[in-house]
C-alpha positions as CSV (number, residue, x, y, z in Angstrom):
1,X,35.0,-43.8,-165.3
2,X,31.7,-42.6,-167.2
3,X,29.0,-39.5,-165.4
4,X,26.9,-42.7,-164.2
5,X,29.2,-44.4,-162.8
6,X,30.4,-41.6,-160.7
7,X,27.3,-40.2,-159.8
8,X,26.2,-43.7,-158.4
9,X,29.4,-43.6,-156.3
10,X,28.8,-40.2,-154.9
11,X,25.4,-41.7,-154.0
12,X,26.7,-44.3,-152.0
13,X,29.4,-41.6,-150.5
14,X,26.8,-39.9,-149.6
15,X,24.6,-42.1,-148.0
16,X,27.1,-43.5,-146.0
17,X,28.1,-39.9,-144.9
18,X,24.6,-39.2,-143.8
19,X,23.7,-38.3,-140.0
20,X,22.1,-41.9,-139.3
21,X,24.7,-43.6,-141.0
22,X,27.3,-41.7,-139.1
23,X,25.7,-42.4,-135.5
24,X,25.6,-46.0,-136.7
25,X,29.1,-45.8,-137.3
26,X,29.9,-43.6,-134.1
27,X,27.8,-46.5,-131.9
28,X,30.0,-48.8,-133.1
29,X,33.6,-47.1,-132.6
30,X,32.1,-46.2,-128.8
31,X,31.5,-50.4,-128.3
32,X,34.8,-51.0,-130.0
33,X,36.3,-48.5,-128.0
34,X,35.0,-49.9,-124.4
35,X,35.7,-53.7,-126.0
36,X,39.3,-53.1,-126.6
37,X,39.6,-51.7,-123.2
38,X,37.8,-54.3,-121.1
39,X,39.6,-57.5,-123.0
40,X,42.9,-55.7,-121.9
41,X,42.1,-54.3,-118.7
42,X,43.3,-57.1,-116.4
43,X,46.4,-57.5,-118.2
44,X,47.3,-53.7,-118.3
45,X,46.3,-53.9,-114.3
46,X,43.9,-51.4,-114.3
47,X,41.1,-53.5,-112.6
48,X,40.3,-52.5,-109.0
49,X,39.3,-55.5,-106.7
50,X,35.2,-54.9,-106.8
51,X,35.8,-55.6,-110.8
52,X,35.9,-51.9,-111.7
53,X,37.9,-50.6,-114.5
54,X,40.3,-47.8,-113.5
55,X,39.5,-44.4,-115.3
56,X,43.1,-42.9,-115.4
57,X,44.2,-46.2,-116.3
58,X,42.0,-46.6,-118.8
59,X,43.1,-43.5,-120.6
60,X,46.8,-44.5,-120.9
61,X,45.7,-47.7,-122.3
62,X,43.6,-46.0,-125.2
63,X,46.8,-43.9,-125.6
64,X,48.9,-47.3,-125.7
65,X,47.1,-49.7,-127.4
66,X,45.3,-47.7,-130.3
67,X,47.3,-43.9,-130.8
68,X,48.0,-45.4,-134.3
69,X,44.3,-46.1,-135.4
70,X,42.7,-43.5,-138.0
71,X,40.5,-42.5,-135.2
72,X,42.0,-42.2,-132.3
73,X,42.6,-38.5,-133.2
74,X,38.6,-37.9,-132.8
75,X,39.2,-38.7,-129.3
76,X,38.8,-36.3,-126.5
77,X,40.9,-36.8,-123.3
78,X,39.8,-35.4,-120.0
79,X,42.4,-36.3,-117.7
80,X,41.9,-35.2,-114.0
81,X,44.2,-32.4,-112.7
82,X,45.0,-32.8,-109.4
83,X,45.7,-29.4,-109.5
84,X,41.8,-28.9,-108.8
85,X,41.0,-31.3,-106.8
86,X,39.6,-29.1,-103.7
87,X,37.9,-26.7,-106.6
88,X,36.0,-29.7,-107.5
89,X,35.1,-31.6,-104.5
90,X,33.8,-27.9,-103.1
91,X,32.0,-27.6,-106.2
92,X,30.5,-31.0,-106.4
93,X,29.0,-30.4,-102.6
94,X,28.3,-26.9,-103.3
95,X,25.8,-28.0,-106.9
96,X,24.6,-31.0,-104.6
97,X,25.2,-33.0,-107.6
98,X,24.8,-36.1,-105.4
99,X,20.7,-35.0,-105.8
100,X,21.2,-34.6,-109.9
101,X,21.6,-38.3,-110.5
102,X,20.0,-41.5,-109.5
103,X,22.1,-43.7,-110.9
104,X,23.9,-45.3,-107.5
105,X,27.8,-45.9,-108.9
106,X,27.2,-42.2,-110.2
107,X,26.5,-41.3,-106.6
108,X,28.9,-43.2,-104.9
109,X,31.7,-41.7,-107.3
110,X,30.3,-38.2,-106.6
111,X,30.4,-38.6,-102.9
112,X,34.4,-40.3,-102.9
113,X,35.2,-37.1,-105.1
114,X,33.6,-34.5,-102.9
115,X,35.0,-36.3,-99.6
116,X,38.8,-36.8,-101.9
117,X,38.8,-40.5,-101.1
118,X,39.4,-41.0,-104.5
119,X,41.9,-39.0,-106.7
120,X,38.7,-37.9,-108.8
121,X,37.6,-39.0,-112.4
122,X,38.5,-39.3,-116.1
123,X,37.3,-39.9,-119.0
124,X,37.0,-39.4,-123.3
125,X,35.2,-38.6,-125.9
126,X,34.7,-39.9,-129.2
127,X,32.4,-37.7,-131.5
128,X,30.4,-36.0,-129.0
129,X,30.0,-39.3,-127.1
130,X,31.3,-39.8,-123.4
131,X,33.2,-43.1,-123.0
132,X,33.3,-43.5,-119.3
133,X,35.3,-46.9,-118.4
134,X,34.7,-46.9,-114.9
135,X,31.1,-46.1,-115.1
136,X,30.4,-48.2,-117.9
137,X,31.9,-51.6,-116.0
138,X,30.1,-50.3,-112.8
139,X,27.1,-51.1,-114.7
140,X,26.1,-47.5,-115.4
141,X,23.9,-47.2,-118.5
142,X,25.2,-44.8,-121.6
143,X,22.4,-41.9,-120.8
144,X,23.3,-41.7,-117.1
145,X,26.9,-41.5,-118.6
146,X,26.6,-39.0,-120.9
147,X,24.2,-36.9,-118.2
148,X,27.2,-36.9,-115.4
149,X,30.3,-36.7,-117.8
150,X,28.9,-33.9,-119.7
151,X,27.9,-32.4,-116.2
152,X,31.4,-33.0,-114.5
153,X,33.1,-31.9,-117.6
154,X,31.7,-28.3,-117.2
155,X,33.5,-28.4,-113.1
156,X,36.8,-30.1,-114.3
């Protein structure tokens, strides 16, 4: 291979490495990510009655279905420890974190954590991006998402 022809493919490396490329590229792992999961949600069982997607559930299915993909190491698992389930729930009604977020799914979740009618939350990250199942098929937009997982990430 000559100079040119190496230089023009360190150009395109490059290009392809840069930040808007990358985000581009992170985008589209997050929607792969949240595809794979929905089309086997029902099958896995981890589909509640109202339609939403179980966040525990979801987790082990990630860990089933794709632990052998290039980038499912990139992914970040927060898994709920019962452990600290009163911690939480005190801490939730102590912040008043049901006041921090309009979003009403994000509300409702808050108040069935902080009265433990709900064995609390879970969720991942891929590449500093929070990939919230449950939210996500409750109809929850991606900046209320990543405004409450980064938030409960910080009490877990």
């Amino acid at each position: 291979m000559n100079d040119k022809k190496i230089a023009k493919e360190l150009m395109i490396v490059a290009r392809l490495l840069s930040s808007d490329a990358q985000e581009k590229m992170n985008k589209g792992m997050v929607k792969n990510l949240y595809q794979g999961i929905f089309e086997n949600a029902r099958k896995y069982g981890i589909v509640d009655p109202d339609g939403s997607v179980q966040c525990h559930g979801s987790l082990g299915l990630v860990r089933d279905l794709f632990s052998d993909y290039w980038w499912f190491k990139k992914i970040k698992f927060y898994d709920w420890n019962e452990s600290r389930w009163k911690k939480v729930a005190q801490r939730l009604i102590d912040d008043g974190a049901v006041d921090k977020f309009s979003n009403k799914a994000v509300k409702e979740l808050i108040e069935d954590i902080s009265d433990m009618s709900v064995n609390g939350h879970s969720f991942m990250e891929y590449e500093g991006k929070y990939v919230d199942p449950y939210l996500k098929s409750k109809g929850v937009n991606d900046s209320q998402i990543q405004k409450f997982d980064k938030y409960f990430k910080g009490i877990m």
